[in-house]
C-alpha positions as CSV (number, residue, x, y, z in Angstrom):
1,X,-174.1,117.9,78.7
2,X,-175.6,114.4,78.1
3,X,-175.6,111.9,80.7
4,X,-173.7,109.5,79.1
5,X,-170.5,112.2,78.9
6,X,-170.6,112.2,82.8
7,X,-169.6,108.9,82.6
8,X,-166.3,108.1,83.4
9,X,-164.2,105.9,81.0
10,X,-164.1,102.5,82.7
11,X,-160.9,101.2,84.5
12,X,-159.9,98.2,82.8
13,X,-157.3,97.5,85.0
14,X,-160.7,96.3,87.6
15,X,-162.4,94.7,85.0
16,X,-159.6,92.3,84.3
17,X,-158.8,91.5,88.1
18,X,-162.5,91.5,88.7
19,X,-162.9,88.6,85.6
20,X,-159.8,86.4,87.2
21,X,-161.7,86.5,90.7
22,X,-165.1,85.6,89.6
23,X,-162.8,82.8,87.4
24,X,-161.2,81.8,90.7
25,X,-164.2,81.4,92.9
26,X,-165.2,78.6,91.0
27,X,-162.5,76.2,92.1
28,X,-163.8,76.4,95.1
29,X,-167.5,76.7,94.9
30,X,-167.7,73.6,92.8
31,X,-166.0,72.2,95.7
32,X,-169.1,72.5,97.5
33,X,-171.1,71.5,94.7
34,X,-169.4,68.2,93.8
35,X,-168.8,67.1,97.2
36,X,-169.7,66.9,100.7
37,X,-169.0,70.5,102.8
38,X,-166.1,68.6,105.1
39,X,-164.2,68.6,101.9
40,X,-163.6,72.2,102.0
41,X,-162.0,72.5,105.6
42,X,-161.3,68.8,105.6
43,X,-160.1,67.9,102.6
44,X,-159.1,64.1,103.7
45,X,-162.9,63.5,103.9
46,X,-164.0,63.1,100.8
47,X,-162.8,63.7,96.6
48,X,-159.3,62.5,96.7
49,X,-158.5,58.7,95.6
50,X,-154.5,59.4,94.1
51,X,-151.7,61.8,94.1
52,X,-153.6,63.9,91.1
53,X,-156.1,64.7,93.6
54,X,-154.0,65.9,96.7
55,X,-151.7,68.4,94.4
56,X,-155.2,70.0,93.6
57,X,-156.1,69.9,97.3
58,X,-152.4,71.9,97.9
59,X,-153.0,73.9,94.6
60,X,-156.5,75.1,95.6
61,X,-155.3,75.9,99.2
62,X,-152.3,77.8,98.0
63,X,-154.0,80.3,95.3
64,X,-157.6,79.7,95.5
65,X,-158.9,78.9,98.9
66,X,-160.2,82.1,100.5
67,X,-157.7,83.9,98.6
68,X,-160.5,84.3,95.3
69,X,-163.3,85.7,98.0
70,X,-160.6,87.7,99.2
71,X,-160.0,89.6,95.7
72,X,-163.7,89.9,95.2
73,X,-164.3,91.7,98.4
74,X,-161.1,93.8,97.8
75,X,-162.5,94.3,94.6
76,X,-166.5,94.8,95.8
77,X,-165.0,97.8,98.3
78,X,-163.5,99.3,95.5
79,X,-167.0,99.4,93.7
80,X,-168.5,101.1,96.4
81,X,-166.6,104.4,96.1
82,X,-166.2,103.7,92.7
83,X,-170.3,103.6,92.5
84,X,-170.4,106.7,95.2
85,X,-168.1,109.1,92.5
86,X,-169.9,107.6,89.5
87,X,-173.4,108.9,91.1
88,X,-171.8,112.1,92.3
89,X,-170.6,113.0,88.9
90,X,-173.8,112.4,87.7
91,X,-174.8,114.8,90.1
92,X,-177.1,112.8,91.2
93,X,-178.8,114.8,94.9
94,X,-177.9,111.8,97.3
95,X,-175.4,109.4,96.1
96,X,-175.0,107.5,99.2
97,X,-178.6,106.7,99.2
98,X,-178.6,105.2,95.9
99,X,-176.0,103.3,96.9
100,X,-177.9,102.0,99.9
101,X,-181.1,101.1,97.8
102,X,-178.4,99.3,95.0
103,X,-177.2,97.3,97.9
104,X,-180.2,97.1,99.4
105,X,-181.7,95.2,96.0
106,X,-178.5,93.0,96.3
107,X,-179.3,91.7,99.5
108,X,-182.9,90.7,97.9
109,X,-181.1,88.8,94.9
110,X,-178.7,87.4,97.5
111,X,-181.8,86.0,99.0
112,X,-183.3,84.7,96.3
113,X,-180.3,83.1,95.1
114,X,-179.9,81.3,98.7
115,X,-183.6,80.3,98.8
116,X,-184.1,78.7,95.4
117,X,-180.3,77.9,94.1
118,X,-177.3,77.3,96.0
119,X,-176.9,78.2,99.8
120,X,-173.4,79.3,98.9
121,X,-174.0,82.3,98.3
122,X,-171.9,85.4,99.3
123,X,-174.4,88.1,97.4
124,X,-176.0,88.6,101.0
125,X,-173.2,88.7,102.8
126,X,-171.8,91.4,100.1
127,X,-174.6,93.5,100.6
128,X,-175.0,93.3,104.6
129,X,-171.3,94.7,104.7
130,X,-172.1,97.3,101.8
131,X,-174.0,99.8,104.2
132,X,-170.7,100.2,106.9
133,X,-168.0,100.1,103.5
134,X,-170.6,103.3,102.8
135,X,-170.4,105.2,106.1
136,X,-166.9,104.9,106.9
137,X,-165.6,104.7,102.8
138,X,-164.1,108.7,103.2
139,X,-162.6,108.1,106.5
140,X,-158.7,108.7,107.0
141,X,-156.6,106.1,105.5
142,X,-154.5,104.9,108.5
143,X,-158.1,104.2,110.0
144,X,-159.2,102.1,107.5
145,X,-156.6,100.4,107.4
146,X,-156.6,99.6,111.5
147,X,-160.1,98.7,111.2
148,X,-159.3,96.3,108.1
149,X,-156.3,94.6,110.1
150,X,-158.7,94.3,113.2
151,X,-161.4,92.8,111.0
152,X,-158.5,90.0,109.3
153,X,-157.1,89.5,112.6
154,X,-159.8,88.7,114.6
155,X,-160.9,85.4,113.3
156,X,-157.3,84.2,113.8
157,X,-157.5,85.0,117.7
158,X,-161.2,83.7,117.4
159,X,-159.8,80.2,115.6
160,X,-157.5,80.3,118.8
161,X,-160.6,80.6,121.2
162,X,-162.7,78.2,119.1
163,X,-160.3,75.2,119.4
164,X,-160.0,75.4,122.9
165,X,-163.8,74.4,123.3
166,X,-163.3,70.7,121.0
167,X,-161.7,68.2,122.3
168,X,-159.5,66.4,120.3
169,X,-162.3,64.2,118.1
170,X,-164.3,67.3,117.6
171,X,-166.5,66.9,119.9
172,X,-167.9,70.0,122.0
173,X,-166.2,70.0,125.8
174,X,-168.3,69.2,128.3
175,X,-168.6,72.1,130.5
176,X,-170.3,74.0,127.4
177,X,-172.5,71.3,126.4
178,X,-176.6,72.0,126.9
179,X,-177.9,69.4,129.8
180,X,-180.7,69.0,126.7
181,X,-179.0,66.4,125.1
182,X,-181.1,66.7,121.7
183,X,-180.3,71.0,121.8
184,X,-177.8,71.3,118.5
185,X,-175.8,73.0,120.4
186,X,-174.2,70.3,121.7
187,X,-173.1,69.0,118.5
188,X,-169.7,69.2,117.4
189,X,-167.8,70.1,114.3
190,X,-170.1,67.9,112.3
191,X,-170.8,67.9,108.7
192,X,-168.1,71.1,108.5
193,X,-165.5,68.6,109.0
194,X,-166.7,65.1,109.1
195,X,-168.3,63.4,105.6
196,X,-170.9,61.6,107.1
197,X,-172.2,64.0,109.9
198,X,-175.6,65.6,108.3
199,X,-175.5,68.7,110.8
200,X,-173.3,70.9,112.6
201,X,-173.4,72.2,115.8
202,X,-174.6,75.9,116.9
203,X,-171.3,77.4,117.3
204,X,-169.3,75.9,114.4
205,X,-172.2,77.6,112.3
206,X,-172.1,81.1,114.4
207,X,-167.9,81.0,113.9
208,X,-168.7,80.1,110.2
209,X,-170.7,83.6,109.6
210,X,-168.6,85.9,111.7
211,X,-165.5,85.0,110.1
212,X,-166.6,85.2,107.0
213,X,-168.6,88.5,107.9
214,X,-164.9,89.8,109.3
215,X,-162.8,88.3,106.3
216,X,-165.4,89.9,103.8
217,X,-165.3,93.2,106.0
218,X,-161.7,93.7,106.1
219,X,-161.1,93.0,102.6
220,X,-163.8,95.5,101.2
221,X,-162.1,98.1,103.7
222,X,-158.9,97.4,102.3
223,X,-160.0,97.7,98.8
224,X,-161.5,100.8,99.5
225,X,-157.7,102.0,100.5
226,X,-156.1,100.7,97.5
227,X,-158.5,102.6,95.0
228,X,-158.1,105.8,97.6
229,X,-154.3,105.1,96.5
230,X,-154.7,104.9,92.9
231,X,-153.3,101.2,93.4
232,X,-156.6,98.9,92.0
233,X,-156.3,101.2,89.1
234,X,-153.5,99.8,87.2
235,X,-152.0,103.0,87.2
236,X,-148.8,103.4,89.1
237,X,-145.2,102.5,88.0
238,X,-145.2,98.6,87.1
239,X,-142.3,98.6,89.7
240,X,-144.5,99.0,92.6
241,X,-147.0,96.1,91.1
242,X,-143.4,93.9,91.0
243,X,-142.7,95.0,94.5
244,X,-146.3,94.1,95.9
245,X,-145.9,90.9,93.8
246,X,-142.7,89.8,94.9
247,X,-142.9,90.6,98.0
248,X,-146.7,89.0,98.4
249,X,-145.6,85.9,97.0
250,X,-142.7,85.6,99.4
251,X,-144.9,86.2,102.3
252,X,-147.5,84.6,101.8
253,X,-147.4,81.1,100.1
254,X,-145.0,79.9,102.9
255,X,-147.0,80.7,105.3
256,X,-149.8,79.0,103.4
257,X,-147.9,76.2,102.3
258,X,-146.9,75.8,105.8
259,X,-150.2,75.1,107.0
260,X,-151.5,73.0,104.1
261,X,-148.1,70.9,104.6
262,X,-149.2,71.0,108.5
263,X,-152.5,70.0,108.2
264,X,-151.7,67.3,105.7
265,X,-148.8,65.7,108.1
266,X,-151.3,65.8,110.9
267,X,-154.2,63.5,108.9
268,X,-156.0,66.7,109.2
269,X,-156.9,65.8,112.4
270,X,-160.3,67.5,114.0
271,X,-157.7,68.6,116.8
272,X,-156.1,71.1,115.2
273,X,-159.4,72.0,112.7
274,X,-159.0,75.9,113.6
275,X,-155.6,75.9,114.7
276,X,-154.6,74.5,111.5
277,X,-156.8,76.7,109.2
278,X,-154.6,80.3,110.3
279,X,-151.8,80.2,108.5
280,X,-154.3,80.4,105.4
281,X,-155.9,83.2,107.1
282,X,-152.8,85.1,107.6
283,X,-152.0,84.5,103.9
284,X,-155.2,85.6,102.3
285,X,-153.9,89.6,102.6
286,X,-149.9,89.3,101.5
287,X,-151.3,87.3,98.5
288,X,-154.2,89.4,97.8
289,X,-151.9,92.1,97.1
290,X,-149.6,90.1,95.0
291,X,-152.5,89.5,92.8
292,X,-153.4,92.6,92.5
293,X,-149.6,93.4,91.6
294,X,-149.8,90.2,89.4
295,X,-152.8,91.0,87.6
296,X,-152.3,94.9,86.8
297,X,-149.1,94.0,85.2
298,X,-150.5,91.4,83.0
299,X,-153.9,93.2,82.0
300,X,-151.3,95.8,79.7
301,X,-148.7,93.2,78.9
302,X,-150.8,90.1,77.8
303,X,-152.6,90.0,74.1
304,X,-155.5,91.9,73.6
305,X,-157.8,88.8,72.9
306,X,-157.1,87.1,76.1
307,X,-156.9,90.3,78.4
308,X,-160.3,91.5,76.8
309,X,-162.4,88.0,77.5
310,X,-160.9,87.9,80.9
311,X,-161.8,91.9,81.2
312,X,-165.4,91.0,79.5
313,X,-166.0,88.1,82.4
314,X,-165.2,91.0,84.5
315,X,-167.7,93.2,83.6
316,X,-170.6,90.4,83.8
317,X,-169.5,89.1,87.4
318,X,-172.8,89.4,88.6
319,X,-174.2,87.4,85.4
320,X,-171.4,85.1,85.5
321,X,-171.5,84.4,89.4
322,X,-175.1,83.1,89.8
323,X,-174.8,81.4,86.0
324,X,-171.6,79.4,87.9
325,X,-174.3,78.2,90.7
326,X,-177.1,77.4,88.3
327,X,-174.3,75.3,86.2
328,X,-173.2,73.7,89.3
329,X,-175.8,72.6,90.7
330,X,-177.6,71.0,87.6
331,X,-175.0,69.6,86.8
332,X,-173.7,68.2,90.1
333,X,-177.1,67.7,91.9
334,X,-179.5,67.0,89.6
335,X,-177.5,65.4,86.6
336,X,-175.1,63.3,88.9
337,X,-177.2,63.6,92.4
338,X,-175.4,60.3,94.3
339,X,-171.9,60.2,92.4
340,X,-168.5,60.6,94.3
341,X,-166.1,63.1,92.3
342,X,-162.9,62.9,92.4
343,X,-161.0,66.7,92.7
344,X,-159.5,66.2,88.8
345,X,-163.0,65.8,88.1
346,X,-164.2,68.6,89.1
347,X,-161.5,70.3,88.0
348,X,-162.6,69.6,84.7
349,X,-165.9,71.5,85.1
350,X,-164.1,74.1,86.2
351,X,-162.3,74.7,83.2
352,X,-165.3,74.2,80.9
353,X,-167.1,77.0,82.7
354,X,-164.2,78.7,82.2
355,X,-164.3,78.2,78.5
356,X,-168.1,79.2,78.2
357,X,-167.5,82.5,80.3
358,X,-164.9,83.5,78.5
359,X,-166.3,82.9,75.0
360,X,-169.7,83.8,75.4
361,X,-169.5,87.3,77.9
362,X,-167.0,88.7,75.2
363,X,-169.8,88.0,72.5
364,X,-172.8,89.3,74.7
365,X,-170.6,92.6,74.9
366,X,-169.8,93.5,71.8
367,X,-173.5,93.7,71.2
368,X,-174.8,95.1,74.5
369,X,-173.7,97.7,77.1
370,X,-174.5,95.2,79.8
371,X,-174.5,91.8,81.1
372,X,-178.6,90.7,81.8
373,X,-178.4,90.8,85.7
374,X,-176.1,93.9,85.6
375,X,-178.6,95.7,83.5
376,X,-181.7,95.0,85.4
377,X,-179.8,95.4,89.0
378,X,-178.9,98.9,87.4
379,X,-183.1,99.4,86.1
380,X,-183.9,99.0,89.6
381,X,-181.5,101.0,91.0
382,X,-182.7,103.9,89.0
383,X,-186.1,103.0,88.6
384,X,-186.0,102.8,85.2
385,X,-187.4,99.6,84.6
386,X,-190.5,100.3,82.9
């Protein structure tokens, strides 16, 4: 039997979600690109000048915001095992040390890609996770699923803990600032929430990584459940993608809505700067899954020629993520370096990048089994480069 008939037949159904995500990001990466990094907590800082600009600001916080990364890691847990059977049917002697050295080689591109492009990047984080998602990926379902609640609850009780130690201009309290008055540490919320502010103090950046290290964590673990349960496969009765969908929806965009509408009534004021940011926390997981409900009921229902660009995007997410920071940042640092955007603006490369992913990964596939990146991660990973 040839190696290629070990090969399973691919499940569309991930493809398709897969493309919408690495679609999705982008409204909020080129966020970051196009403007100051306040704008992405604090949205009142900086790319709004009419009423255009704040329904984008409540669009992106309602469907986008944290809700994108959240399918991709859903979706990047679901690789893991889906890798692990792949190797295994390949009968390949260690599968879960294959899987190691493939993340392992992610966390080197994930390097590279925040050294030399764009400091955005989630590739390292992605591959830092990767190892535990490989250890505990065949554990017992109710476990994973505690330890994937634990991971998306904690930074809501950490938020709690966080605002407690800002006062209510966002400065650090003084019974935890350093008697060095030039130690970072001391600084406040800085440039996370204010335009102007060029640094950010110690333990805004520490809270920064863990809770994207738990949000990331929690959402791969999760993912790992729903392929366990057939669900990421587009395979069950549509009713139960209506259900998760209906009942997703109604969860969680008034909860997120609540806090946008919150936050927006409040100035955004650097009072309630973590305080105001969980009700989109506590959103990210009901509206994951109506996605996922969503989207596995339109990849069969929708025509052919859009569902197989979207599915085609899908397949390339690796090409198509760091293209998305190469385009960004030519075009936003180095072509317009010291412009203000506006958010319709932005939004307007969004959508071109959107047009140029969709037409062009569709093409590269009909002539090759690959995207470039996903072919030469996979060389490496089998040593089959030369």
């Amino acid at each position: 039997m040839t190696t290629k008939s070990l090969n399973p037949p691919r499940i569309t159904n991930l493809d398709f979600i897969r493309g919408v995500a690495l679609l999705g990001i982008l409204m909020i990466n080129s966020v970051v690109f196009g403007l100051p990094l306040s704008a992405l907590s604090n949205p009142s800082s900086a790319g709004h000048d009419g009423m255009i600009d704040w329904t984008i600001v409540i669009i992106s916080d309602l469907f986008f915001n944290q809700k994108m990364m959240g399918l991709f890691s859903l979706l990047f847990g679901a690789g893991i095992v889906l890798f692990l059977e792949s190797a295994r049917n390949r009968q390949h002697a260690r599968p879960r040390l294959l899987s190691f050295r493939r993340n392992f080689l992610l966390l080197v591109f994930g390097l590279i890609h925040i050294s030399f492009i764009w400091k955005g990047d989630v590739l390292t984080l992605y591959a830092i996770c990767a190892p535990i998602i490989i250890i505990l990926c065949n554990r017992g379902l109710w476990k994973l699923i505690s330890l994937s609640a634990l991971c998306m609850l904690l930074p809501v009780v950490l938020s709690f803990f966080m605002q407690s130690m800002f006062d209510s201009q966002g400065n650090l309290i003084d019974a935890l600032r350093d008697p060095d008055a030039s130690k970072t540490w001391n600084l406040g919320l800085g440039k996370f929430w204010f335009k102007e502010a060029e640094k950010a103090g110690d333990l805004v950046s520490l809270f920064f990584i863990v809770d994207g290290f738990l949000r990331a964590l929690g959402m791969m673990l999760l993912g790992v459940v729903l392929y366990r349960l057939n669900v990421i496969q587009g395979t069950l009765d549509p009713k139960t993608y209506r259900r998760m969908a209906i009942f997703g929806l109604l969860i969680g965009l008034p909860i997120t809505l609540g806090g946008t509408l919150w936050m927006i009534s409040e100035n955004y004021s650097p009072g309630l700067a973590y305080l105001g940011g969980i009700p989109n926390k506590l959103g990210i997981v009901p509206l994951v899954l109506a996605y996922v409900g969503i989207l596995s009921l339109l990849d069969k229902r929708i025509s052919n020629e859009i569902s197989s660009r979207i599915r085609a995007c899908g397949r390339m997410a690796f090409t198509n993520y760091l293209l998305q920071s190469i385009l960004g940042v030519l075009f936003f640092t180095v072509l317009f370096e010291h412009r203000d955007f506006a958010r319709k603006e932005i939004v307007i490369f969004v959508v071109a990048v959107w047009a140029i992913q969709l037409l062009y990964s569709k093409i590269w596939l009909d002539n090759f089994r690959f995207g470039p990146m996903e072919w030469f991660w996979r060389k490496l990973t089998y040593k089959s480069i030369f």
